[in-house]
C-alpha positions, 0 to 999 in steps of 0.5 A, spaced: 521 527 500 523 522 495 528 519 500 521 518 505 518 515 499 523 510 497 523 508 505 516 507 505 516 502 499 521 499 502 517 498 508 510 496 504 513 490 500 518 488 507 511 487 511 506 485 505 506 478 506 507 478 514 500 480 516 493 478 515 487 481 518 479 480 517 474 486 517 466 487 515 469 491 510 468 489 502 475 488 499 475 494 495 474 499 501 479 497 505 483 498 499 481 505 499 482 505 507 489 502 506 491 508 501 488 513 505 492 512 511 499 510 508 500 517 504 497 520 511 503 516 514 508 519 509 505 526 509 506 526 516 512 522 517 509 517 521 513 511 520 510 506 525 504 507 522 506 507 515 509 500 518 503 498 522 499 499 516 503 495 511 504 490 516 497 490 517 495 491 508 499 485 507 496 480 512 489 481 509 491 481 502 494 474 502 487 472 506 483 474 498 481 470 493 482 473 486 476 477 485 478 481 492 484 482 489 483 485 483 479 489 487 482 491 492 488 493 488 483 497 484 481 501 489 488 502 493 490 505 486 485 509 486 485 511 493 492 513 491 492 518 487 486 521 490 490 522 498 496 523 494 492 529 490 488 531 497 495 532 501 498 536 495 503 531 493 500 530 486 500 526 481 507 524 478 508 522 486 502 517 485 505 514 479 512 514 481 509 511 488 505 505 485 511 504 479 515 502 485 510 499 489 508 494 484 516 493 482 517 491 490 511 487 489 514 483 483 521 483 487 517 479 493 513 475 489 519 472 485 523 471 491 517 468 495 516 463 490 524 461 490 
């Protein structure tokens, strides 16, 4: 699992910034949305839709402003501990997920802007 999980990370931060979208939903329900269908994804070790979705994550977060973000980010964090609780893969998972979700993140950002 812990292999899975650092796959999937891998595989979130290499599509977040290749892929906007628009949607009718508010920021903070697609971060819901999106946090929903990636611990799915990882529970039922579907990488082409853990791709899809990251791709697609990726894609409209760089189309939001500041407060959308903020958000957004609120609610996917939420999101994943909720999903991780809901299909039993627990809080510490969570954690350990959005530690090395953030932590790619920054990494990206950092190479993005050099």
């Amino acid at each position: 699992m812990r292999n899975l999980f650092l796959a999937a990370v891998a595989m979130l931060m290499t599509a977040t910034f290749a892929f906007a979208a628009t949607s009718s939903q508010t920021p903070s329900q697609k971060g819901t949305e999106y946090a929903q269908k990636i611990i799915k994804a990882l529970v039922v070790e579907d990488y082409d839709a853990l791709y899809q979705n990251s791709e697609s994550m990726g894609y409209y977060v760089v189309n939001l402003d500041e407060s959308q973000i903020d958000s957004f980010f609120e609610s996917f964090n939420e999101g994943i501990y909720y999903y991780c609780n809901y299909y039993g893969l627990g809080e510490e998972f969570a954690r350990e997920f959005l530690e090395s979700f953030y932590s790619s993140l920054l990494e990206e950002l950092a190479a993005y802007d050099n």
